[in-house]
C-alpha positions in Angstrom: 11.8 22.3 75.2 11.4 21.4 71.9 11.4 17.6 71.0 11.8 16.6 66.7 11.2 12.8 66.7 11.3 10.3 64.0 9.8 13.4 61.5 9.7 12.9 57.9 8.5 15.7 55.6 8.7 16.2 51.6 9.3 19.6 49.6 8.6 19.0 45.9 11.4 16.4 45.0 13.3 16.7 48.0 12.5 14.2 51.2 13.6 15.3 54.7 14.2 11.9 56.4 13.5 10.1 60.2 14.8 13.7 61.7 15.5 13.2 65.5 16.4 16.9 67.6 16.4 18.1 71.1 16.6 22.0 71.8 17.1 22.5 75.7 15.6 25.0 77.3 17.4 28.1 77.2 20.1 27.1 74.5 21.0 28.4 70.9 21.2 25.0 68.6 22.4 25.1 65.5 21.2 22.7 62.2 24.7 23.2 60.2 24.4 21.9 57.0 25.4 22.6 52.9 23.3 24.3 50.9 20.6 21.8 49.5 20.3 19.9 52.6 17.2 20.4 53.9 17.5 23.3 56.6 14.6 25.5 55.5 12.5 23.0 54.9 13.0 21.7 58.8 12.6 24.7 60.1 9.2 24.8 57.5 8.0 21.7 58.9 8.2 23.1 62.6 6.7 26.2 62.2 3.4 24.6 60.4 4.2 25.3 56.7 5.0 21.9 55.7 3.1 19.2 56.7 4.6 15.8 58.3 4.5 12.7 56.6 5.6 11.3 60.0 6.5 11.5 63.4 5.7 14.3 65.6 7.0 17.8 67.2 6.7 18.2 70.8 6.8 21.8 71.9 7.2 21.7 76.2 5.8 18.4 76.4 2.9 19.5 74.3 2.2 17.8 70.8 1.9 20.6 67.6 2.6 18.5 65.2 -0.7 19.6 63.4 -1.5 22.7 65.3 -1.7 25.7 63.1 0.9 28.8 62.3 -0.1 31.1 64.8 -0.7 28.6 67.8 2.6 27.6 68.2 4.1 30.8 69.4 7.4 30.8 67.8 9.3 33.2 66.8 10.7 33.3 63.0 13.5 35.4 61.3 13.6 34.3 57.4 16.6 34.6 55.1 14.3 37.4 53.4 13.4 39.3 56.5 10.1 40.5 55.0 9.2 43.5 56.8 5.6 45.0 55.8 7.0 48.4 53.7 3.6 50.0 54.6 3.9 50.1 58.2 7.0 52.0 60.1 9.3 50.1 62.3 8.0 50.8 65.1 4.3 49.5 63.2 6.6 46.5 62.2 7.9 45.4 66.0 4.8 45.6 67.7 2.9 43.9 64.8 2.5 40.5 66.2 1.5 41.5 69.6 -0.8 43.5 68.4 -2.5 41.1 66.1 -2.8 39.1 69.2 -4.5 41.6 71.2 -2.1 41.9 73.7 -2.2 45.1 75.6 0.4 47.6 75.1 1.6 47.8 78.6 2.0 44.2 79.3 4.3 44.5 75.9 5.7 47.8 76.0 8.2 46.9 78.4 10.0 44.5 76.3 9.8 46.0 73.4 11.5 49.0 75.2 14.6 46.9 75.6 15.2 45.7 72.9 15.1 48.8 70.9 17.5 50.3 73.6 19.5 46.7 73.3 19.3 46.7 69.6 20.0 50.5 68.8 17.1 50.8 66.4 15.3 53.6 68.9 16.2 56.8 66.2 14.6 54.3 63.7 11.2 53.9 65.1 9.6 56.2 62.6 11.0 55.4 59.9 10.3 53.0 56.8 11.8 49.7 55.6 13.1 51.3 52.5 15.1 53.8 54.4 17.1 51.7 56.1 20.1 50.0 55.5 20.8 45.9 55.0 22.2 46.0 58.8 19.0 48.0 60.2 16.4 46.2 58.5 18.5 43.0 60.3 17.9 44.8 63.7 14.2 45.5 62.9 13.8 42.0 62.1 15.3 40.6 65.2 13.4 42.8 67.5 10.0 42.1 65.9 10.4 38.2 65.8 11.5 38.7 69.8 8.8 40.9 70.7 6.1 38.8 70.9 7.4 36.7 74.1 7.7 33.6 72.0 8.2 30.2 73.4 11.3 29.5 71.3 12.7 31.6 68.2 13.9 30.4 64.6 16.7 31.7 62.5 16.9 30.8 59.1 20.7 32.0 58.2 19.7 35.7 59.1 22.7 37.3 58.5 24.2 35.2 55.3 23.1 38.7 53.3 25.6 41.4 55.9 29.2 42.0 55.2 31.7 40.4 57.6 32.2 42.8 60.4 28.1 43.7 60.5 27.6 39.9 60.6 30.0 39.8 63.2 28.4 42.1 65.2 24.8 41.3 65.2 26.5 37.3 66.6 27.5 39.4 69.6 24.0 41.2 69.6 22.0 38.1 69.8 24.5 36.1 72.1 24.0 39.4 74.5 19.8 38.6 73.8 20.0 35.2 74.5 22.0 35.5 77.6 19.8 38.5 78.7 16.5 36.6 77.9 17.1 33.4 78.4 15.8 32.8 74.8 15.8 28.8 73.1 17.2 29.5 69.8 17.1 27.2 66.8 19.6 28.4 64.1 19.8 26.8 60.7 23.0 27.9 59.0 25.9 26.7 56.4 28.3 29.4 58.3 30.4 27.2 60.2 31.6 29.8 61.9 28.1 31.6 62.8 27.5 28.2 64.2 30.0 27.6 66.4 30.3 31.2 67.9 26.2 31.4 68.3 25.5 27.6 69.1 26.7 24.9 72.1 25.0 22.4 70.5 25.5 21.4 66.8 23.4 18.9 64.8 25.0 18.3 61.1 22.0 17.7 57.9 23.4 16.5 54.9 20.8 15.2 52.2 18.2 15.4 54.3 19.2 13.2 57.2 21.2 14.5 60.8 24.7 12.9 60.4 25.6 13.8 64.1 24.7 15.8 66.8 26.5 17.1 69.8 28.6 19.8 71.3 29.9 22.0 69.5 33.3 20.7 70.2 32.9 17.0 70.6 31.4 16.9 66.9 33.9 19.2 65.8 37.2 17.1 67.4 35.9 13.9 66.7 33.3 14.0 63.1 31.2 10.7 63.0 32.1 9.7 59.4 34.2 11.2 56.5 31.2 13.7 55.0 30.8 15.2 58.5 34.4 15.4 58.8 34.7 17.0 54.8 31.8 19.2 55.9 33.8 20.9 58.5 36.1 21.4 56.7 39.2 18.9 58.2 41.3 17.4 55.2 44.0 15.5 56.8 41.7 12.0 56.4 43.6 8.9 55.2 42.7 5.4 54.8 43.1 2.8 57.5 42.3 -0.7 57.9 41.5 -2.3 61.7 44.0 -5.0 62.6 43.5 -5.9 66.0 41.1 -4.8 68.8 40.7 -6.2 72.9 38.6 -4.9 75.6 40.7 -1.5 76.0 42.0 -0.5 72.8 41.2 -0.3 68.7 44.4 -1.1 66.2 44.6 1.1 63.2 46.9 0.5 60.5 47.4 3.5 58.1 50.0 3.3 55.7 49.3 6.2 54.0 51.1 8.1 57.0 53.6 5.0 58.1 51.6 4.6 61.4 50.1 1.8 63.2 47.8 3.5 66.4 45.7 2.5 69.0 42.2 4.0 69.9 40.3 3.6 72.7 38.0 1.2 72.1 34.3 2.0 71.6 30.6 0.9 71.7 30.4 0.6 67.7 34.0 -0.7 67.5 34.7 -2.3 63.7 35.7 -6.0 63.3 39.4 -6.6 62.2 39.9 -5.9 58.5 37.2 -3.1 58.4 38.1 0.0 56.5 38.1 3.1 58.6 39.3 6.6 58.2 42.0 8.2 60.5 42.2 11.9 60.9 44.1 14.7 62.9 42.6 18.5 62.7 44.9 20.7 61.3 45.6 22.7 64.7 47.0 19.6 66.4 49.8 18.9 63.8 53.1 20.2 65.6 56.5 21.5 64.0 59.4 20.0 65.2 63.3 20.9 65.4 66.1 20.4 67.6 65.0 23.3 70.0 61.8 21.7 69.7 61.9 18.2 70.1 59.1 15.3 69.8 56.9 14.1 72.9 56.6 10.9 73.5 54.5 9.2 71.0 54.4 11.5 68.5 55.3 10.2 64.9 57.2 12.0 62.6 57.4 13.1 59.3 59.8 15.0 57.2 59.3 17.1 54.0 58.8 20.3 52.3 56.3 23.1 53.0 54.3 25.9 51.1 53.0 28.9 53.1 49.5 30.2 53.1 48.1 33.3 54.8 44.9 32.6 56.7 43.5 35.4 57.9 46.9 36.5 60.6 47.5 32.6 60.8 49.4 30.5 58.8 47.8 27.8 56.6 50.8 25.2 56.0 50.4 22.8 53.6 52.9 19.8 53.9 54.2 17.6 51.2 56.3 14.2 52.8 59.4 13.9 51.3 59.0 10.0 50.4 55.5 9.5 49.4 52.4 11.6 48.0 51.3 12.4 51.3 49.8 16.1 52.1 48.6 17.0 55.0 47.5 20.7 56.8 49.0 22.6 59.5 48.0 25.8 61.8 50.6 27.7 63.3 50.5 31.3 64.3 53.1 34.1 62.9 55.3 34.1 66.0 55.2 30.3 64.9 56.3 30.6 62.4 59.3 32.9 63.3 60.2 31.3 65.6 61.3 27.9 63.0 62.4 30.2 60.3 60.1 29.0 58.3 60.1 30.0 54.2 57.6 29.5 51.2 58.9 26.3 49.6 61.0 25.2 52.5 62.3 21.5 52.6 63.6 19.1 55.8 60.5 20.4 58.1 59.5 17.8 60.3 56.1 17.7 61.8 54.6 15.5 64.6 51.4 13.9 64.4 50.4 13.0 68.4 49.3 9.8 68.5 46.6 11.3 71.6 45.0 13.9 68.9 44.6 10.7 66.1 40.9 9.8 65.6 39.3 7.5 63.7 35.6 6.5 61.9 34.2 4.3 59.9 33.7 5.0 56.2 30.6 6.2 55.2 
């Protein structure tokens, strides 16, 4: 659907650099990245309103790298939803169509279902400044789908709406996608919205994709430590590469007291390289006598402190023998279930060897 090769742009001081990205047909990608890295002024560059220093932008095959604005038939929601205030909603949805001469009953029809889809039907008269933050979302939405567009852009739509309307319109436009088959680009620093919208997830930091892949590949298994610091995983400890054959990877990591073995990869480091080894929070275990260890599993024992996290438990554990802290998931029933207190000491956790990863240092 839409192909981003080798593209190089520049807004004011900042440079967008060598950007490779596939959208499939009929899937939601996300562009998950910090503030400041370059998001907007990708999705600039596609739409037309940045020029390219380089490379190109394929769009079905079809090259519109320098076409203009209104030839490329996308579809655009900003971060400032910019609705005309002069014309009503319904004035505002049909808009684009309109301007395009399209007749009104090839696209009535559409438009019909999404307002019934969207709720904004009671609207339709009405003006931007009487609606709410949540409405003027929905107006927005339906106008930049009611032209038919070959592929729609969202530029962190909902980063303005309170959690539970945020929540809400996700489920709204996965119902849309699913129902349209629509190709969504979504550029976001919600890693959340990302991951419940998207499949596919490419990470930008300072102007330059980091990794892409699905969702839960990139998550599980970050390509170096400012992906992995991105998302948000902070059980990362230094390791140094001791060994390697055709099969496996040796990782020493002192820091933790564990020597482990990786599969062994296409990029895999020569012995004495520095690499990072990791574990995701959710794949720490707790262990106890009515709960023992599996095999290969290392242990460690120490003291915890308790954090609520939203009905889950955010465990923060400090080993007994060195300065090592590391994160842990467990649910409330967890929790009950190991009697376990604010400050408590002698917990043992168990790191599975299986859930380890590892990368090189950035």
């Amino acid at each position: 659907m839409l192909r981003v090769e080798s593209l190089s742009t520049v807004s004011g001081d900042f440079h967008l650099q060598n950007i490779d990205l596939k959208v499939e047909e009929g899937e939601c990608h996300a562009v998950l990245g910090p503030s400041g890295s370059g998001k907007s002024t990708l999705l600039n560059a596609i739409l037309g309103m940045l020029p390219c220093n380089q490379g190109c932008i394929k769009l079905r095959g079809v090259d519109i790298t320098h076409q203009p604005i209104e030839q490329r038939g996308l579809g655009y929601l900003p971060q400032q939803i910019g609705l005309f205030p002069h014309l009503t909603v319904y004035g505002n949805i049909s808009y684009s169509a309109r301007a395009r001469g399209v007749a009104a009953e090839i696209f009535q029809p559409l438009l019909d279902r999404l307002v019934d889809a969207t709720g904004i039907g009671e609207m339709l008269s009405r003006y931007p400044n009487t609606l709410s933050g949540g409405e003027r979302q929905r107006v927005a939405l339906v106008r930049a789908l009611a032209s038919q567009p070959r592929m729609v852009l969202l530029d962190e739509p909902f980063t303005a709406l309170n959690e539970s309307l945020r929540r809400e319109l996700w489920w709204l436009m996965r119902e849309l996608q699913t129902q349209h088959g629509l190709t969504i680009l979504l550029v976001t620093h919600n890693l959340t919205e990302a991951y419940f919208l998207a499949d596919t997830i490419s990470i930008l930091i300072d102007g330059a994709i980091k990794q892409t892949g699905h969702k839960v590949e990139v998550y599980s298994r970050p390509a170096t430590n400012t992906v992995a610091r991105f998302l948000g995983i902070s059980n990362l400890w230094d390791g140094t590469v001791i060994g390697h054959d055709d099969d496996s990877l040796i990782v020493n990591c002192p820091t933790i007291g564990l020597t482990a073995s990786f599969p062994n990869s296409a990029n895999t480091p020569t012995i004495s390289s520095a690499v990072t080894v990791g574990i995701l929070a959710e794949h720490v275990n707790l262990r106890d006598e009515a709960h023992p260890p599996k095999p290969n599993e290392h242990l460690l024992t120490g003291q915890i402190r308790l954090l609520d996290f939203r009905g889950r438990w955010l465990i923060q554990f400090h080993h007994e023998s060195s300065h090592l802290v590391l994160e842990l998931h467990a649910a409330q029933r967890t929790v009950e279930a190991f009697g376990l207190a604010n400050g408590q000491t002698g917990v043992t956790v168990g790191l599975p060897e299986s859930a380890l990863f590892w990368m090189p240092h950035d």
